[in-house]
C-alpha positions in Angstrom: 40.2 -40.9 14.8 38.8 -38.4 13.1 35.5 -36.7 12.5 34.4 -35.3 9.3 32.1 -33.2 8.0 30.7 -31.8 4.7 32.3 -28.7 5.0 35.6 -30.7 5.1 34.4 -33.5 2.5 33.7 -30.7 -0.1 37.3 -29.0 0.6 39.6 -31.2 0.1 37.3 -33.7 -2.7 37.7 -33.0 -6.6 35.2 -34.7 -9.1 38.3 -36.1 -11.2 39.7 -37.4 -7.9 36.4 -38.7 -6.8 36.0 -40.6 -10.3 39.5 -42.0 -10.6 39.1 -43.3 -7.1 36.1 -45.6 -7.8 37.7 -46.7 -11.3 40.4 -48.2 -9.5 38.4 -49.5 -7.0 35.8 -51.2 -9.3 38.7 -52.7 -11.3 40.3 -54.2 -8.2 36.8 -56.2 -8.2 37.9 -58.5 -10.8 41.0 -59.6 -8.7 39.7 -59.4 -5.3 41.2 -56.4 -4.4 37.8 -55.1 -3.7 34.9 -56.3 -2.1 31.1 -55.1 -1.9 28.0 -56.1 0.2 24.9 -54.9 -1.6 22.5 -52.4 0.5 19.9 -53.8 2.6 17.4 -51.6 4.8 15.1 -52.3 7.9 11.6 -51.3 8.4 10.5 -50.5 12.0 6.7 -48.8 12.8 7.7 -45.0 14.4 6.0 -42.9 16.4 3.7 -41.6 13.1 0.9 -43.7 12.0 1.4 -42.5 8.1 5.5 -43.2 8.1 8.0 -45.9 9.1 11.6 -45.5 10.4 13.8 -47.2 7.6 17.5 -48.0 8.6 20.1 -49.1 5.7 23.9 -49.8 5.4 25.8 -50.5 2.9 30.0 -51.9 3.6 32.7 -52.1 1.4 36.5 -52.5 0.7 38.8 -51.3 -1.3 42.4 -49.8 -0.7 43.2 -50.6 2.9 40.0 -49.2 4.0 36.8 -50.7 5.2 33.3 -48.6 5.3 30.3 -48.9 6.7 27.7 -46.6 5.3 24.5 -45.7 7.2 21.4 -44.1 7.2 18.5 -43.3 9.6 15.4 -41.8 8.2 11.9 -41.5 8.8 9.8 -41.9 5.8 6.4 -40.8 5.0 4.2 -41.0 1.9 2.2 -37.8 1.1 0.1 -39.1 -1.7 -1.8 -42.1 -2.2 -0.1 -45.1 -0.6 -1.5 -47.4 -2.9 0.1 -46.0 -6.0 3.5 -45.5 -4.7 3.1 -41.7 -4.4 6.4 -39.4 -3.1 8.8 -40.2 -0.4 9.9 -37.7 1.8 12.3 -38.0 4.6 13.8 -36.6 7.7 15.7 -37.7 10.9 14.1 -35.8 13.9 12.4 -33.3 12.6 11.8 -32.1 8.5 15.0 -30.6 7.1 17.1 -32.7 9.3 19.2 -35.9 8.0 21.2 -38.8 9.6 23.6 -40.4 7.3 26.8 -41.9 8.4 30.2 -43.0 7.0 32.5 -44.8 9.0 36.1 -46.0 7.9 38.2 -48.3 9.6 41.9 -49.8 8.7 41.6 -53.5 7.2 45.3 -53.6 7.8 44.6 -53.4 11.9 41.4 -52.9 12.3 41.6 -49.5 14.0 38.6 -47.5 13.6 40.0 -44.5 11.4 37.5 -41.5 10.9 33.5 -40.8 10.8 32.5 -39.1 8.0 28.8 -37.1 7.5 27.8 -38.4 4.0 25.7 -35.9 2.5 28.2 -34.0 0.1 30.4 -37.4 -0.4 26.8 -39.0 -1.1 26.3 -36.3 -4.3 29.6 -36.6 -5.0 30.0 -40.5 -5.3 26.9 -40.3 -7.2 27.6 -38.1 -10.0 31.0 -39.7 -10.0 29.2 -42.5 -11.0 27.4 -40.6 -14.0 31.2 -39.8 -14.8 32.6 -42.9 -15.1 29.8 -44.6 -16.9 30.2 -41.3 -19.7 33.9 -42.2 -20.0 33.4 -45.9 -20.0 30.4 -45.2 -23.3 29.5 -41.9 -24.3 31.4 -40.9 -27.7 34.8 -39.3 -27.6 33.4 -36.4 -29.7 30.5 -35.9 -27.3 29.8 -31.6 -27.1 26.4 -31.1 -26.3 24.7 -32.5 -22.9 20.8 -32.2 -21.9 20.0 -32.4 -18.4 16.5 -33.2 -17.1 16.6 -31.4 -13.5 18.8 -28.6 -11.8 18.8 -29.7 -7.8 21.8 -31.3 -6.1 22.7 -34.0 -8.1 21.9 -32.5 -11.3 25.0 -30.2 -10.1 27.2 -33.4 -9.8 26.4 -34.7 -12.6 27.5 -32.0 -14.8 30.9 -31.6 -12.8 31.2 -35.2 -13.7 30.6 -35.3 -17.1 32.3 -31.9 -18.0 35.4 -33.5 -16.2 35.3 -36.9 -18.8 34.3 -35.3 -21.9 35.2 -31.6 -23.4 31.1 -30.3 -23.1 30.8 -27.0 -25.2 27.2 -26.4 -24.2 24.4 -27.9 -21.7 20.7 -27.4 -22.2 18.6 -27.8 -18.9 15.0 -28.3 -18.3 13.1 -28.3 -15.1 9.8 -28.1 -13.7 10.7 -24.2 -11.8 11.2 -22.1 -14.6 13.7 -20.2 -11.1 15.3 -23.2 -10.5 16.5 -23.9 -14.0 17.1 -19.9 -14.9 19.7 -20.3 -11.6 21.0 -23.7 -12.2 22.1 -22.3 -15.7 23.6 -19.1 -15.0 25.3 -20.3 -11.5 26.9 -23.4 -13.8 28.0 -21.5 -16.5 29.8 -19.0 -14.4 31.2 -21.6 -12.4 32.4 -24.0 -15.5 32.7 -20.9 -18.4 30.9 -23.1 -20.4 27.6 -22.2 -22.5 24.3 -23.3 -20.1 21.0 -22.8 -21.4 17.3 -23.0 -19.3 14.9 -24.3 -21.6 11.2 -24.6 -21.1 10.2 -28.0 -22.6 12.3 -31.0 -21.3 12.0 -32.4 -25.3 14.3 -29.4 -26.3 16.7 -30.2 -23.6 16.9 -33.3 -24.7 16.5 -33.0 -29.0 20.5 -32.8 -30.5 22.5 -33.7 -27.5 25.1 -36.6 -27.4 24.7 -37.2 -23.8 21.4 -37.4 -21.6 21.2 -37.2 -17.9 17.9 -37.1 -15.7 18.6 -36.2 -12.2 14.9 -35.5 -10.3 12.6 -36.9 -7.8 10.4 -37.4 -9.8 7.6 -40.7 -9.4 7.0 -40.6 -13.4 9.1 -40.5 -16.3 10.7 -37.4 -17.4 12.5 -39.8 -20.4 10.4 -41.0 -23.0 11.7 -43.4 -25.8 11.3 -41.2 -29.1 13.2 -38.7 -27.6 16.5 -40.6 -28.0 18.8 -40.1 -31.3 21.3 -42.3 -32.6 24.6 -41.7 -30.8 23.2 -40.3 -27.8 24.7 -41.6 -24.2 22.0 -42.1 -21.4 22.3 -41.9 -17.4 19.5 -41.7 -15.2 19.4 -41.1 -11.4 16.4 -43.6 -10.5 14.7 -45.9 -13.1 11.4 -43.8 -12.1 12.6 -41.1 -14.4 12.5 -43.1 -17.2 10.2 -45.2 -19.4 10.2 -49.1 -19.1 9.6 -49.1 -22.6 12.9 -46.7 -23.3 15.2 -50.5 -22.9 14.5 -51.3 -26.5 16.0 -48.3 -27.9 19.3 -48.9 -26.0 22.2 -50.8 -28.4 24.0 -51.3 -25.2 23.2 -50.7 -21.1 25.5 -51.2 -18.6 24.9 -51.3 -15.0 27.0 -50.4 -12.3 27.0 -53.3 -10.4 24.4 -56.0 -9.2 22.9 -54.4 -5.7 19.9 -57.2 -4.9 20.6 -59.9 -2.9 20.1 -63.9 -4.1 17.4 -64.8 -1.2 14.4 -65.6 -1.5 11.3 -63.2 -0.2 9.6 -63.9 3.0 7.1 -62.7 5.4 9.9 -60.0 6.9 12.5 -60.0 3.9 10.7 -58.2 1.4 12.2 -56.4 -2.2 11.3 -53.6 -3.8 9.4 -51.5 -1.1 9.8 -47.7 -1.7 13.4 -47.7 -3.3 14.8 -50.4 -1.2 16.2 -53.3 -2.8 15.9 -55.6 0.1 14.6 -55.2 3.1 13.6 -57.1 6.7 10.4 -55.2 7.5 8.9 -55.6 11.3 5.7 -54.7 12.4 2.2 -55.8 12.7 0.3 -56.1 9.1 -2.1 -53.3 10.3 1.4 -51.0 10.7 2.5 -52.4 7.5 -0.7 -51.7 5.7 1.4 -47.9 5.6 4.0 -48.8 3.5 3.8 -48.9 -0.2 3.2 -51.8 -2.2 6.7 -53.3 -3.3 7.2 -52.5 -7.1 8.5 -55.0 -9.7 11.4 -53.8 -11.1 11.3 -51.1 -14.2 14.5 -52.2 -15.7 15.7 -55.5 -16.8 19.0 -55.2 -15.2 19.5 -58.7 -14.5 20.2 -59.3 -18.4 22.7 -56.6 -18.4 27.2 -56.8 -18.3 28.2 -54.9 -15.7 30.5 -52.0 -15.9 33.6 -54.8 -14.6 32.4 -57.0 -17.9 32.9 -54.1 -19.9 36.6 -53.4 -18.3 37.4 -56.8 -18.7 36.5 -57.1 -22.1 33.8 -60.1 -21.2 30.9 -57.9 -22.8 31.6 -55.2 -25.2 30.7 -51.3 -24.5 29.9 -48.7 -27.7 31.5 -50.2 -30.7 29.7 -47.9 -33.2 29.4 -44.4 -33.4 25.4 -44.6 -33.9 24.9 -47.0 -31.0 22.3 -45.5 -27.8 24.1 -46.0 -25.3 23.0 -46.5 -21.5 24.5 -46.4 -18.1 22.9 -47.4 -14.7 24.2 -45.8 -11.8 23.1 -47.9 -9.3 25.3 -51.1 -7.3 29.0 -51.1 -6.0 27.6 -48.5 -3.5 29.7 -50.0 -0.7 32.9 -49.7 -2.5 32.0 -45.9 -3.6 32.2 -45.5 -0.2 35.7 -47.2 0.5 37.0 -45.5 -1.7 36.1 -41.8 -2.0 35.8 -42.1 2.1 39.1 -42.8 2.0 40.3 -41.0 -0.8 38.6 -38.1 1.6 40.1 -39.3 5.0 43.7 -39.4 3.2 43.5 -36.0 2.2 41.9 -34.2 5.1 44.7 -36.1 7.6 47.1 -34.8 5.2 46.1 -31.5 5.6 45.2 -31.0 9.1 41.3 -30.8 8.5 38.3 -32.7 10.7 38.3 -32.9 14.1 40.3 -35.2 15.7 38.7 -37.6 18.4 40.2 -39.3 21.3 40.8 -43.2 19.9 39.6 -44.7 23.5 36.2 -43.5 22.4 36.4 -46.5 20.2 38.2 -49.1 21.3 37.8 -50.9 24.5 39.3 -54.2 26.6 36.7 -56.4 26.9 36.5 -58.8 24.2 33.7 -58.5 22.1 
């Protein structure tokens, strides 16, 4: 049994490693190979009278390997609760996070290794953005504009630069310092040409790929921005206009993530981010939580990216088509795979810190 951490997760993982992975595994969803159980989240009151503690877990399958993927976060609301406003979130204290991956053997059962999930979590992620890029974006694709320059705007690039031969990346973000060091640390890392830009239309106008990777609670995408050609991937559907669907020639979603039950008093959809959700609590302790949004895209009238593979919807077919790419579903087999793609390698080479097995198992039947 072993325990991992990010240090270990970001030595031994590759972006083309982490993308391959996840193909495979995706495609072993049309035979069974693989196997999926979209996220769902709990909402319990906490000890603040403006937050909520929100539990999720998301499981999958896929090469031998089982995972269970958890998180444990307190979430507050810092603006208007009535609008939506920001989420932030810690566990324990601000700064602090709790997110989990666990992997056990489907062969035996044996639990197999405990993985911290922040760095596999921006990896798996971006990987995503990769293999939607391969799966649409145009061959010939040289020029990328990025929307953002935090974490994931990082993976995404790795990503896309590992699919597609990008000459040169314009970046816009709010922090003029942010973007100035997101473009000079990526083009020394990738010895490629990075530009900062100050209006997030000019990071945008020209490029054959688009990627929008912020927090943001309000688009950063807005429809006449888009050019024929152009390949788009988002991080949240808050980033980008409702209105933006119509100029897609073809959207793909990642996989189907919400659940076919019906809402109830205590299974609610759509509340801050969560697709589904059993919420507890008094409705005076509710009365904190946002007001569930109906959802921006209309995913449920899109092929997903195993139609595409499978040639039951078609992907780009012309050269002119806008082309779109949701990154969201299949979460639980991300984690299968790349966790195990992870766990593989860091056995291999000695890495993680190995803990005693009868931590884990025990001989009373369960």
């Amino acid at each position: 049994m072993l325990l991992i951490n990010n240090e270990v997760v970001e030595k031994v993982l590759t972006m083309r490693e982490c993308i391959d992975a996840q193909e495979q595994a995706f495609a072993g969803l049309l035979t069974g190979a693989a196997i999926g159980r979209p996220r769902l989240d709990m909402y319990v009151p906490c000890d603040r009278d403006d937050g909520y503690y929100r539990w999720g877990s998301v499981e999958g399958s896929s090469g031998g390997i089982l995972a269970v993927r958890l998180k444990s976060d307190i979430l507050v609301w810092p603006r208007d609760k009535g609008a939506g406003g920001s989420e932030q979130k810690y566990c324990i204290e601000p700064g602090t996070y709790c997110g989990l991956v666990f992997l056990f053997s489907t062969g035996n059962g044996e639990p197999l290794a405990l993985l911290n999930d922040g760095h596999l979590q921006h990896m798996r992620v971006g990987g995503a953005a990769g293999i939607g890029t391969r799966l649409l974006a145009r061959e010939d694709a040289r020029e990328l504009g990025i929307i953002g320059s935090g974490g994931m705007a990082r993976t995404f690039l790795e990503a896309i630069l590992a699919v597609r031969d990008i000459r040169r990346v314009r970046v816009h973000s709010r922090n003029a310092e942010n973007r100035e060091r997101f473009a000079r640390e990526s083009a020394q890392r990738h010895g490629i040409e990075v530009v900062a830009v100050d209006d997030p239309r000019d990071a945008v106008r020209g490029a054959d790929i688009v990627a929008t990777c912020t927090d943001s609670m309000t688009p950063v995408l807005q429809p006449d921005w888009l050019e024929p050609g152009m390949h788009v991937v988002v991080l949240t559907p808050r980033e980008i206009d409702p209105a933006i669907v119509r100029r897609f020639d073809v959207a793909v979603q990642q996989g189907r993530e919400e659940m076919p039950m019906a809402e109830t008093e205590r299974f609610r959809k759509g509340i801050s981010g969560s697709p589904q959700a059993y919420v507890a609590g008094s409705a005076e302790e509710q009365s904190r939580l946002p007001r569930p949004k109906p959802a921006r895209l209309p995913t449920q009238d899109w092929p997903v990216y195993t139609d595409v593979i499978s040639g039951k919807a078609p992907g780009r077919t012309r050269e002119d088509q806008i082309t779109f790419y949701y990154t969201v579903g299949n979460w639980g087999v991300q984690f299968s795979s790349v966790g195990g793609l992870v766990y593989r390698k860091a056995k291999a080479q000695g890495l993680g810190h190995a803990l005693p097995l009868e931590w884990f198992i025990q001989d009373i039947r369960n």
